[in-house]
N, C-alpha and C positions, 0 to 999 in steps of 0.2 A: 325408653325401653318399650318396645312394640308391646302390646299386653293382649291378648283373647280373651274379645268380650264377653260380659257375661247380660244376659239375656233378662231382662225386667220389663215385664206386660207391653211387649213389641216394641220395648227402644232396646238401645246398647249404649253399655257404660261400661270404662274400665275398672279394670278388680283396683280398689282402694290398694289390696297392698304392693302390686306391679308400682300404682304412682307412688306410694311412700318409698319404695327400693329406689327408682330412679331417681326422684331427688335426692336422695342419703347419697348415692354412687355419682351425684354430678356434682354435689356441693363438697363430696368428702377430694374430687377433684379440684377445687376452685382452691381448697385450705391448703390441699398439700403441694399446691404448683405455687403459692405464696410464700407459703416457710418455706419449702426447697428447692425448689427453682423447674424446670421440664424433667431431671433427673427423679424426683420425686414423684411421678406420676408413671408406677408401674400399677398391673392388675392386683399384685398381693399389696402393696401400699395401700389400692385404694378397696382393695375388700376388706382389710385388718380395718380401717379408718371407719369408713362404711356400716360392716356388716355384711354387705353383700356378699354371694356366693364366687367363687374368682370362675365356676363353670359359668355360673350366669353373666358373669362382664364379659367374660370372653364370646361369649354365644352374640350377644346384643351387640360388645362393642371388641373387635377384634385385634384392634388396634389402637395406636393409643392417641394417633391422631381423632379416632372417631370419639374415642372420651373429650377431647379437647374440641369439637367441632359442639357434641351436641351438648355441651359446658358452657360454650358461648352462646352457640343460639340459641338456647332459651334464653338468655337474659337478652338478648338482644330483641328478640319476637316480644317480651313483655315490656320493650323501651322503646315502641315505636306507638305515635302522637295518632288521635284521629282526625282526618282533615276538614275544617268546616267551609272549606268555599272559598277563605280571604287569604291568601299570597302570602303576606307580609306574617298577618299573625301563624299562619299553619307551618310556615319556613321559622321562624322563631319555637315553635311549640319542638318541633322534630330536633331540630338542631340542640336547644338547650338539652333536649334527651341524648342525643348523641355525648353533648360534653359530659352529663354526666356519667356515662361509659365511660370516658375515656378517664375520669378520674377515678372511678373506682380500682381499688388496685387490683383485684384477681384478673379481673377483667382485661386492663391495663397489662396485666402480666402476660395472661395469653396472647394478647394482640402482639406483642413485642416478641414472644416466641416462634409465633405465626410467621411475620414479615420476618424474619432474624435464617426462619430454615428454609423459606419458602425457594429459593434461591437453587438451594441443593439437596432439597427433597421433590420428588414429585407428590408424595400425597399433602406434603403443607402446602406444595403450590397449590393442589387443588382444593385444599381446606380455607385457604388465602380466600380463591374466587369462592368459595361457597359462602363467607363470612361476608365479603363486599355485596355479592349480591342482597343478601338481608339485611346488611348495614343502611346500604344506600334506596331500599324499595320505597319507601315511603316520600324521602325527597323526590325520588325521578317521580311515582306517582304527583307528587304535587306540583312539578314541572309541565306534568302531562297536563294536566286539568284546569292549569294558568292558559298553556295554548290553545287549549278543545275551549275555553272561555274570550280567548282572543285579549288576555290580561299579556301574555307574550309572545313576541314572532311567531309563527308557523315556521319558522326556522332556523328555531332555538335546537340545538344540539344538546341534549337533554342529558348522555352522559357528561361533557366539559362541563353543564351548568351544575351539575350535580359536585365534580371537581372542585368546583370554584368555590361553592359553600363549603362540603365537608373538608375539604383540602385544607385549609388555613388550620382548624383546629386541630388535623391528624396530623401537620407539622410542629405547631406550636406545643403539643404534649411530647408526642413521639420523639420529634427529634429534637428541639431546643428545650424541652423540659421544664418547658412555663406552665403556671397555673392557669388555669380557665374558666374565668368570671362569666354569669352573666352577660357583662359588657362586650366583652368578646364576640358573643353569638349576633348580639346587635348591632356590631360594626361588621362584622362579615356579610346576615344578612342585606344590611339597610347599604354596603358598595355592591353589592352585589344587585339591588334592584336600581341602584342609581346609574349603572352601568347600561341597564336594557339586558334585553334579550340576548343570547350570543350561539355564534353555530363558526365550527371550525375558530376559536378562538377569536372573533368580532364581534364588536358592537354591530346590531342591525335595529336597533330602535332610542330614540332618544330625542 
């Protein structure tokens, strides 16, 4: 929830109680799209839940896809690894963050709401791309930073590589409904570098 700073000996900080509102109004989001499914996430649902004012949701978030965008991304912006320089471990750090999103169930739940309307909505479609985009930044960064280090081709295709990691785990939750060990992340990373580089779906290094 956007807040107007308040002003303390030449910095800016937000008002404590704008952050308390918007967490109460995105977690009372996360509860009731769990017990009740997309149908359970109106603005009086989540004021009553809440406490928040329904003029204040509506102001901030006017729609219910925007409660469902910035529900996600915040857990998703506080599930992303920082990269120390080495490939293998920074592709493990990111990814095991990724599984554990996908196993959380709120989280889990939106994602499936997401891809489920994205189809025959335009604003899930574009709540779709806005969730991929911050799902996937940190792998492609660490894709980027493997090439600018010369660790992979110069013409490595950087979104397929990114596919090819996140991809196996957004199957194996989403659509076949297996669990997601650990192991898992370790085997997609470690074919994935055994592969090489890849640009337009080829091996270019090996």
């Amino acid at each position: 929830m956007p807040a107007p700073p308040t002003q303390t000996a030449g910095t800016q900080r937000v008002d404590p109680r704008i952050t308390r509102s918007r967490s109460a109004a995105l977690t009372a989001v996360r509860e009731l799209l769990q017990e009740g499914g997309l149908p359970a996430i109106t603005h009086v649902n989540v004021s009553s839940r809440s406490g928040v004012g329904r003029s204040t949701l509506y102001r901030h978030w006017p729609d219910v896809t925007d409660l469902l965008r910035d529900a996600l991304a915040g857990q998703m912006a506080r599930s992303h690894s920082i990269p120390k320089g080495d490939l293998r471990e920074d592709l493990l750090a990111e990814l095991d963050l990724a599984r554990g999103q996908l196993t959380d169930p709120a989280t889990e739940r939106i994602m499936r709401v997401v891809i489920e309307r994205a189809d025959s909505s335009p604003a899930f479609a574009a709540l779709k791309r806005d969730l991929y985009r911050e799902g996937s930044r940190t792998t492609a960064a660490v894709i980027e930073d493997a090439v600018a280090r010369g660790e992979l081709s110069t013409a490595t295709d950087v979104e397929f590589a990114v596919a090819q990691l996140l991809g196996p785990l957004f199957f194996r939750r989403l659509v076949a409904g297996a669990r997601l060990e650990r192991a898992d992340v370790v085997c997609v990373v470690d074919a994935f570098l055994s592969r090489g580089a890849v640009a337009d779906g080829r091996r270019l290094s090996g």
